[in-house]
N, C-alpha and C positions, 0 to 999 in steps of 0.2 A: 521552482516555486513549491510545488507539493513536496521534494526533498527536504526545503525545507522549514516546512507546515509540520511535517514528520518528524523530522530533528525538535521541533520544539515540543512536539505531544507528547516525546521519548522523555523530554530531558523533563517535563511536568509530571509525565508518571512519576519516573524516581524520586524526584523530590518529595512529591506526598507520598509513595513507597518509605521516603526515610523518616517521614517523620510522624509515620503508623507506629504507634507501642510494642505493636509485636515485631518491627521489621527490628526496632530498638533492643526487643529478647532477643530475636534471632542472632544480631548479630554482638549481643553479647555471650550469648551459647558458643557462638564457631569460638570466639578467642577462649574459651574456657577449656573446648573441648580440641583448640590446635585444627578447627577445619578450614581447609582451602578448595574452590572448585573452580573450574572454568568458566565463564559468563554461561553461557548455555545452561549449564546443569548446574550454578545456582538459584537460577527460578526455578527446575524440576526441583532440587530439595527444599526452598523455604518453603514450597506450596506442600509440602509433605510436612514438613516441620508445622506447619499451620494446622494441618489436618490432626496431627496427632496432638499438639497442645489442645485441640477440640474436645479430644476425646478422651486426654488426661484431667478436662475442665466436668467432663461430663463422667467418665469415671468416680469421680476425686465427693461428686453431688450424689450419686448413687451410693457410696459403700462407705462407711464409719469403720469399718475393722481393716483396711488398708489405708497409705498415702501413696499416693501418685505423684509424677514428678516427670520434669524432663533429664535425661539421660544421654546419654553418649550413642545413645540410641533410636533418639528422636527425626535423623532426617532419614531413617528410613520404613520404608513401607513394612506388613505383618511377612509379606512373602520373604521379602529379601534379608529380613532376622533372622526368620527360621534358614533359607538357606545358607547363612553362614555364621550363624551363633549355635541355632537348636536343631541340627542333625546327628548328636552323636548319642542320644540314648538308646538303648532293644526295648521292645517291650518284652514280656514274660510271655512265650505263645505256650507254653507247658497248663491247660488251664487244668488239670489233674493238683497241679504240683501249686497252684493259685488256690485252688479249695482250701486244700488240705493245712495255707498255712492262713486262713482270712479268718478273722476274730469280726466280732461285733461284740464292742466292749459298754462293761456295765454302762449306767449314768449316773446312781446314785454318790450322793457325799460329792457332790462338786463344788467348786467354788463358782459365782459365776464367772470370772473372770480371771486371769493371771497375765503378766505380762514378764518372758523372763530376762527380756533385758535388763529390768530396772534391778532384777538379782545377783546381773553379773555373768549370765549363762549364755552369752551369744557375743561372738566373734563379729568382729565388721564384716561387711559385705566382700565376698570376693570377687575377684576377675577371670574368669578360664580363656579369656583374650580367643584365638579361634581354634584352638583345641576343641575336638568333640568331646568333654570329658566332666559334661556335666553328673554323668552316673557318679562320678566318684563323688563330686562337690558335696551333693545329695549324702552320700554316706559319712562323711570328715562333719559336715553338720550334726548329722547326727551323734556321732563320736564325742565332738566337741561338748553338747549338753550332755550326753550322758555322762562324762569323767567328771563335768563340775558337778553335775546331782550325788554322785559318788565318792568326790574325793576334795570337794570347796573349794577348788580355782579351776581356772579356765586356762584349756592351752588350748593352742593351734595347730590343727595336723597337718601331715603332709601330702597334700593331695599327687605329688610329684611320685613321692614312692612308688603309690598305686599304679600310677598310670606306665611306669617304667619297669616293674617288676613282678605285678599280679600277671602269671603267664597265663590265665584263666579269660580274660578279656582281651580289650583290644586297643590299650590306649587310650592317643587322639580318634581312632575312628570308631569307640565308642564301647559301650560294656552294658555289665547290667549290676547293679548293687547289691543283688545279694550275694551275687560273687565275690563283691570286693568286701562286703560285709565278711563270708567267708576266711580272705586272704587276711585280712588285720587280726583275726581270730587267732590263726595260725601262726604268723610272724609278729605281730606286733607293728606298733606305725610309730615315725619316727614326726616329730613336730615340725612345723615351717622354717624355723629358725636353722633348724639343722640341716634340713634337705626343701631349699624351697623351692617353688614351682617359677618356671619358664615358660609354659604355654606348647614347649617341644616336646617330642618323645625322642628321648638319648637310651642310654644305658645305664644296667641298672647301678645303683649308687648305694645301696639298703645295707647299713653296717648293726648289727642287732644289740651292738653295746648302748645305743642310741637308742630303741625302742619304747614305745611305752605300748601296756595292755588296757588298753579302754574299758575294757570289761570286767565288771564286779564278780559275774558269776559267768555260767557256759550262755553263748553266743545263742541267740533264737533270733527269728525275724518272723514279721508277717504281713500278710496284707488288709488294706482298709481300701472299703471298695464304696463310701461315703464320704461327703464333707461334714456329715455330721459325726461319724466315728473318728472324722481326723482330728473335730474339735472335741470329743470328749477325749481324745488321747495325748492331746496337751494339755489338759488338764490333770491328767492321771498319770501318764506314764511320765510327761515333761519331754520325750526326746523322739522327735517325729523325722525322719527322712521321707522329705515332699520331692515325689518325682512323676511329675504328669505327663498322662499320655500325651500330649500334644502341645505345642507350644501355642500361646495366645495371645492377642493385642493385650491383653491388662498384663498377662506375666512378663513381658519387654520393657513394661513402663512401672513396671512398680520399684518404689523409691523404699519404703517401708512395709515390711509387716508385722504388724501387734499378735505377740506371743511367738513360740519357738517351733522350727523344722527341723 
């Protein structure tokens, strides 16, 4: 008899479980995003999947200058992103060599506002799949808006190159951008189309007939140790590589951001 009292309590939960609006998200998220789990562990992720549309709900009411979104990323927790999406950047421990290249740029003659997607100057979003190798991503963004400010279209660089051929760094298991800033200097980057990214680190492929030189003049870099030096420096210079110290619940889930990295 209480077997089954329980059989039936089970089989009520589910039914009101399916016919809650978010179990209705959820379980049009898994078909979008190809997810399968075992009974067990998918109550541990819808309940995570819950938690983070919560707080892409509550994100999304706090901040105008992003959008938020659910993500291929959404059934999992902040810990388990970072350890297998966001471990592959160094930070810069040289802080001598930090000093000496950290501006605090003017404010005057801004616009208040710019947006340079609507110009044409940003590449769709990419994937580095579980490659540590978001250091590069970070610098091919940059790249990417600087050749359109420079030369009026947009190409796609290779983040593949770098990651196979800057002997400076370190791949998949990670680097630091002003090195790869460095390496493109020196050799030139070949675009997506011609050498495109895998997610692996093979060998090297980099044929220099194929290159392009991103750069209008000699190669400088520096640091911005504000979010408000980062916003006058999309306004002013247009071509920001956004590479944070640490990975965050809002940086996981962000779907858009207004103005250019």
């Amino acid at each position: 008899m209480n077997k089954f009292i329980l059989l039936l309590a089970l089989i009520s939960f589910t039914s009101a479980l399916r016919i809650n609006p978010l179990y209705t998200l959820w379980s049009t998220w898994k078909v979008q995003h190809k997810k399968a789990y075992s009974v067990v562990e998918e109550g541990v992720r819808y309940g995570i999947f819950v938690e983070n549309y919560q707080k892409i709900n509550k994100l999304n009411a706090e901040h105008d200058s992003a959008r938020f979104a659910l993500n291929k990323f959404a059934d999992l927790t902040n810990d388990e992103f970072k350890l297998k999406y966001a471990s592959g950047g160094f930070r810069e421990t040289n802080q001598r060599f930090v000093a000496a290249n950290t501006v605090i740029p003017p404010t005057d003659n801004l616009p208040d506002s710019i947006d340079w997607r609507n110009l044409g100057a940003v590449t769709p979003v990419k994937d580095e799949l579980q490659c540590g190798a978001c250091w590069i991503f970070t610098v091919t963004g940059l790249l990417e808006g600087f050749y359109f400010v420079n030369h009026g279209h947009l190409l796609s660089f290779s983040e593949q190159q770098v990651i196979e051929c800057d002997q400076e760094d370190y791949g998949c298991n990670g680097g630091f951008p002003s090195q790869a800033m460095k390496y493109v200097a020196k050799y030139g980057i070949e675009t997506e189309e011609d050498y495109p990214y895998t997610g692996t680190q093979g060998t090297c492929k980099y044929d220099h007939s194929k290159a392009v030189n991103p750069f209008a003049a000699t190669c400088h870099f520096f640091f911005l140790l504000s979010l408000q030096s980062l916003s006058v420096q999309q306004k002013r210079i247009r071509s920001i590589s956004l590479f944070p110290r640490r990975a965050s619940q809002s940086f996981s889930r962000i779907s858009d951001i207004l103005g250019f990295f």
